[in-house]
Biotite code that builds the C-alpha atoms (Angstrom):
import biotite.structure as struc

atoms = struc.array([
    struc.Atom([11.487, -5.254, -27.507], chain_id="A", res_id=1, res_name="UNK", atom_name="CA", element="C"),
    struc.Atom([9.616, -7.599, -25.096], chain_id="A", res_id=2, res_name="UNK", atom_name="CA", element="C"),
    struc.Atom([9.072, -6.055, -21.290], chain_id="A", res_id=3, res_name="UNK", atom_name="CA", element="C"),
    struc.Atom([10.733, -8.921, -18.948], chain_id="A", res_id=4, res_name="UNK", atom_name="CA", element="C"),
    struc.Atom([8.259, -9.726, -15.932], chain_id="A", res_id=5, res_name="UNK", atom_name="CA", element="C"),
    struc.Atom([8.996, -11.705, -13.131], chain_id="A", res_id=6, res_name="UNK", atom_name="CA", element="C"),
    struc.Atom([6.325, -12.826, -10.028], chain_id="A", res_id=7, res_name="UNK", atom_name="CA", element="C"),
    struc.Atom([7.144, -11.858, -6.709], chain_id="A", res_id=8, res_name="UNK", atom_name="CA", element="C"),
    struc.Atom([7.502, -15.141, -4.352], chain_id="A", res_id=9, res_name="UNK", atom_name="CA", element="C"),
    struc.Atom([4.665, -14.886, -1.710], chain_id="A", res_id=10, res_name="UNK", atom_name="CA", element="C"),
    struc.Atom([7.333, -13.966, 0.663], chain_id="A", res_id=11, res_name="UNK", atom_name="CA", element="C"),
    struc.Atom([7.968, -10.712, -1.517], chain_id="A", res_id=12, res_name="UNK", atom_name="CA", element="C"),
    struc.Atom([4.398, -10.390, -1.548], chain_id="A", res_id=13, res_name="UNK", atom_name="CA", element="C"),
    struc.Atom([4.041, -10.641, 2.171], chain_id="A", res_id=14, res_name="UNK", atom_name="CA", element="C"),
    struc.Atom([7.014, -8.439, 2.637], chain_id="A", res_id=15, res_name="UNK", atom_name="CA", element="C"),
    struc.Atom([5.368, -5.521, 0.777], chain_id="A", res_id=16, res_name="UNK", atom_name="CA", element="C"),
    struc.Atom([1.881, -5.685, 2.464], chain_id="A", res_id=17, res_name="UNK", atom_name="CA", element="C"),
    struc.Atom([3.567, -5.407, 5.495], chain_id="A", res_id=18, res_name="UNK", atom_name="CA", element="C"),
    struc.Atom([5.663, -2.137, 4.715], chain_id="A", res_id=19, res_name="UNK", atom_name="CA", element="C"),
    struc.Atom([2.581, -0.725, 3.025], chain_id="A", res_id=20, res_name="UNK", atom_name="CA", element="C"),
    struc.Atom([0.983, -0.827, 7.009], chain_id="A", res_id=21, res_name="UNK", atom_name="CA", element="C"),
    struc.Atom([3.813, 0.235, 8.588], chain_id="A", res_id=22, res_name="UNK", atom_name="CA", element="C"),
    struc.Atom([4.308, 3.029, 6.289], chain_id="A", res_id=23, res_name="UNK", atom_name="CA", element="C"),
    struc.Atom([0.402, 3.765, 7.242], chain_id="A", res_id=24, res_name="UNK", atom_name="CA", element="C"),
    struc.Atom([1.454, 3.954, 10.719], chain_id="A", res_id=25, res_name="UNK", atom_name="CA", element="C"),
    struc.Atom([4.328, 5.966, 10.192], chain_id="A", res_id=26, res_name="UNK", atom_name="CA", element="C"),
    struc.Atom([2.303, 8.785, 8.589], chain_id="A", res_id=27, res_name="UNK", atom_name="CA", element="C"),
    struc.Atom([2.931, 7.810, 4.715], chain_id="A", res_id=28, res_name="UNK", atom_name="CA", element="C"),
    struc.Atom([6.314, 7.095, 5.436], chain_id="A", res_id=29, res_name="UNK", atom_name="CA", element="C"),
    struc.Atom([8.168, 3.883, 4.454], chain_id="A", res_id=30, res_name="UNK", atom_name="CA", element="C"),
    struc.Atom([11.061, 2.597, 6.468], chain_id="A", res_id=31, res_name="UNK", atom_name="CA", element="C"),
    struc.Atom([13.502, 3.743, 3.558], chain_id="A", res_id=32, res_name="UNK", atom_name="CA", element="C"),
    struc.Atom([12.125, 7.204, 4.246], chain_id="A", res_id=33, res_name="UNK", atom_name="CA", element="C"),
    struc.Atom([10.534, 6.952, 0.696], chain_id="A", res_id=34, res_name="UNK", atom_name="CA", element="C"),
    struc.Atom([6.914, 7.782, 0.171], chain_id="A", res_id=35, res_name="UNK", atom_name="CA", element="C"),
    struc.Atom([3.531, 5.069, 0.352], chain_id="A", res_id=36, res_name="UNK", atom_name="CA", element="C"),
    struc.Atom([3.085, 5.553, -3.141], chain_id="A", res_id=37, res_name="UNK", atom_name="CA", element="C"),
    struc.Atom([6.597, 4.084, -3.926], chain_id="A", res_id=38, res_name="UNK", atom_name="CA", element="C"),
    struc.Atom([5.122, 0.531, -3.034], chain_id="A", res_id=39, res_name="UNK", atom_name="CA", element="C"),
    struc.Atom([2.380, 1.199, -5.658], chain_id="A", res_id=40, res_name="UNK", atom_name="CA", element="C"),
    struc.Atom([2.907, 0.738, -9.728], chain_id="A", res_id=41, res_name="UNK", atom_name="CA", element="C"),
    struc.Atom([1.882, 3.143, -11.434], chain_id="A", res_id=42, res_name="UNK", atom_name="CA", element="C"),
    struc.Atom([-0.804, 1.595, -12.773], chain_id="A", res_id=43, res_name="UNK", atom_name="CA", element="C"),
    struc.Atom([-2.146, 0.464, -9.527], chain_id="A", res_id=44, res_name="UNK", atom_name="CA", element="C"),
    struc.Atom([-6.087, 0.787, -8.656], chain_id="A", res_id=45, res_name="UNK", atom_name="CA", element="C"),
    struc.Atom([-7.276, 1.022, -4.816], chain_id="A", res_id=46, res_name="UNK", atom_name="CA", element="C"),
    struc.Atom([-11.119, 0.986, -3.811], chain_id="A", res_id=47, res_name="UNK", atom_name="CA", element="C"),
    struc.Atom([-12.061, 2.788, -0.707], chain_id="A", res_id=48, res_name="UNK", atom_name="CA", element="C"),
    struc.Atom([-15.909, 2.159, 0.100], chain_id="A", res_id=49, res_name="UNK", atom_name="CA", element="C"),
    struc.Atom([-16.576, 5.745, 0.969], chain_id="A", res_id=50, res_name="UNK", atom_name="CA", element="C"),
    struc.Atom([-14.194, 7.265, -1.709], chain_id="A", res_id=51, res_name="UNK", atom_name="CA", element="C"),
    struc.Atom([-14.469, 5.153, -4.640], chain_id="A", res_id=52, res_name="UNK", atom_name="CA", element="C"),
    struc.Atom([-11.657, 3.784, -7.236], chain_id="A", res_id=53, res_name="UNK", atom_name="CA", element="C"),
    struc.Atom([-8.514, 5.424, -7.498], chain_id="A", res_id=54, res_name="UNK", atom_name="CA", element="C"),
    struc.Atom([-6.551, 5.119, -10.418], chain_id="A", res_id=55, res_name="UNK", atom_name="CA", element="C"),
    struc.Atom([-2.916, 5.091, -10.954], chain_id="A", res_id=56, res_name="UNK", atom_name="CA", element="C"),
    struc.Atom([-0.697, 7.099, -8.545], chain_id="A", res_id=57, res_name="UNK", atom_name="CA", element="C"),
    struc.Atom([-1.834, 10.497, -8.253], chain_id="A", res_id=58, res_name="UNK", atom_name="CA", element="C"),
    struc.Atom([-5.479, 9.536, -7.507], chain_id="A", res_id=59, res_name="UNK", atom_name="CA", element="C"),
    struc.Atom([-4.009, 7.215, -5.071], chain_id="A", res_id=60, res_name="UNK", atom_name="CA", element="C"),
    struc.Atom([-2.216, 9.656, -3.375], chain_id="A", res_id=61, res_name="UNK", atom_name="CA", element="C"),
    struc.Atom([-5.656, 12.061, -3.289], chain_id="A", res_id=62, res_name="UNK", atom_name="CA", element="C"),
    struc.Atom([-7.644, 8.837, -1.899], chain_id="A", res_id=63, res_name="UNK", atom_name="CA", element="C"),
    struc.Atom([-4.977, 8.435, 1.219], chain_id="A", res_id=64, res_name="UNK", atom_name="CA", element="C"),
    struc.Atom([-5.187, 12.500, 1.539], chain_id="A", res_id=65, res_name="UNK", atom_name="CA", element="C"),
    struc.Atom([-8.822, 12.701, 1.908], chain_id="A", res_id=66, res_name="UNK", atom_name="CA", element="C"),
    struc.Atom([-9.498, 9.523, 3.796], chain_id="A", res_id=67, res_name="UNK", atom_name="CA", element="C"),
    struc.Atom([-6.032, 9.847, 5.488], chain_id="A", res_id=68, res_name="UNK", atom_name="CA", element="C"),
    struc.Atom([-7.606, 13.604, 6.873], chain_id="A", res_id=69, res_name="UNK", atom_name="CA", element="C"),
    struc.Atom([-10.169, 11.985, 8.765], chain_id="A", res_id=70, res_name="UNK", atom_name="CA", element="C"),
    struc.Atom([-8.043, 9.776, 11.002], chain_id="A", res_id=71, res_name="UNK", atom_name="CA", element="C"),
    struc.Atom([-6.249, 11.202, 13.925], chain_id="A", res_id=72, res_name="UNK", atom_name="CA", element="C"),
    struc.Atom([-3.872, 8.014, 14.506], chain_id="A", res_id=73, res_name="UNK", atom_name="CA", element="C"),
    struc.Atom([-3.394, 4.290, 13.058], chain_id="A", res_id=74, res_name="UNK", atom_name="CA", element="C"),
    struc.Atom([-1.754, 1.445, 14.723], chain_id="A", res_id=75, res_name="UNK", atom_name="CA", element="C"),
    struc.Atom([-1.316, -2.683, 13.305], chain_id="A", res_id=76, res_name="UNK", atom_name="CA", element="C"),
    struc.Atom([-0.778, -5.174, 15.275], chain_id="A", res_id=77, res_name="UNK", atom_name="CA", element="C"),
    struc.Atom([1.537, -7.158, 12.985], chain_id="A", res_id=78, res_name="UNK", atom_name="CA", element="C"),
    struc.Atom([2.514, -9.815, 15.703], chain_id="A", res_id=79, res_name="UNK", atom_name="CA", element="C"),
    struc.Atom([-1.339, -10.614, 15.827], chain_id="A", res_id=80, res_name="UNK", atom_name="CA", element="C"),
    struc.Atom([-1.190, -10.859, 11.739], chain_id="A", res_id=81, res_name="UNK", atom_name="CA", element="C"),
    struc.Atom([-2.135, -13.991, 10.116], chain_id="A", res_id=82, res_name="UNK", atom_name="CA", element="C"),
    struc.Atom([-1.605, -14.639, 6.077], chain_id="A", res_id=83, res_name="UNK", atom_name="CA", element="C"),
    struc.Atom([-3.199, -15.908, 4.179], chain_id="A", res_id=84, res_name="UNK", atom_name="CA", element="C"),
    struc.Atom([-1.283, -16.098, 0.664], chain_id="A", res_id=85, res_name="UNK", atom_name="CA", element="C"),
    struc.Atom([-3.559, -16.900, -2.851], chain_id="A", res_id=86, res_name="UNK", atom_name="CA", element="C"),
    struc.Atom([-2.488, -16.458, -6.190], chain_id="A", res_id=87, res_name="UNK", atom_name="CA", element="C"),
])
């Protein structure tokens, strides 16, 4: 059986970039109440200069623990955001 794929518009796209920071200002929290790593497949990979490559959820979630512990507060400016959509 063939897996059915369809490509977010760059509106969808924008949409969950934008909930990804606002979750990051509301402490890992998305606006649904559901967790950071809900907006993340589960095959996902995200590089941190100071941490590395994370792989796949869980090492996500130990990536935004440990860099997460060293910041006492986060704020985006989103009406200040411009983007820039490719791909």
């Amino acid at each position: 059986m063939a897996v059915a794929t369809q490509t977010m518009t760059d509106e969808q796209r924008k949409s969950v970039a934008l909930e990804y920071l606002k979750a990051f200002d509301n402490g890992g929290v998305t606006s649904t109440g559901g967790s950071l790593l809900d907006l993340f497949a589960d095959d996902a990979q995200v590089y941190f200069a100071k941490w590395g490559l994370a792989n796949g959820k869980e090492e996500i979630g130990r990536l935004f623990t440990d860099v997460g512990g060293t910041i006492t507060a986060i704020r985006h400016d989103y009406s200040a955001f411009n983007y820039i959509m490719s791909g």
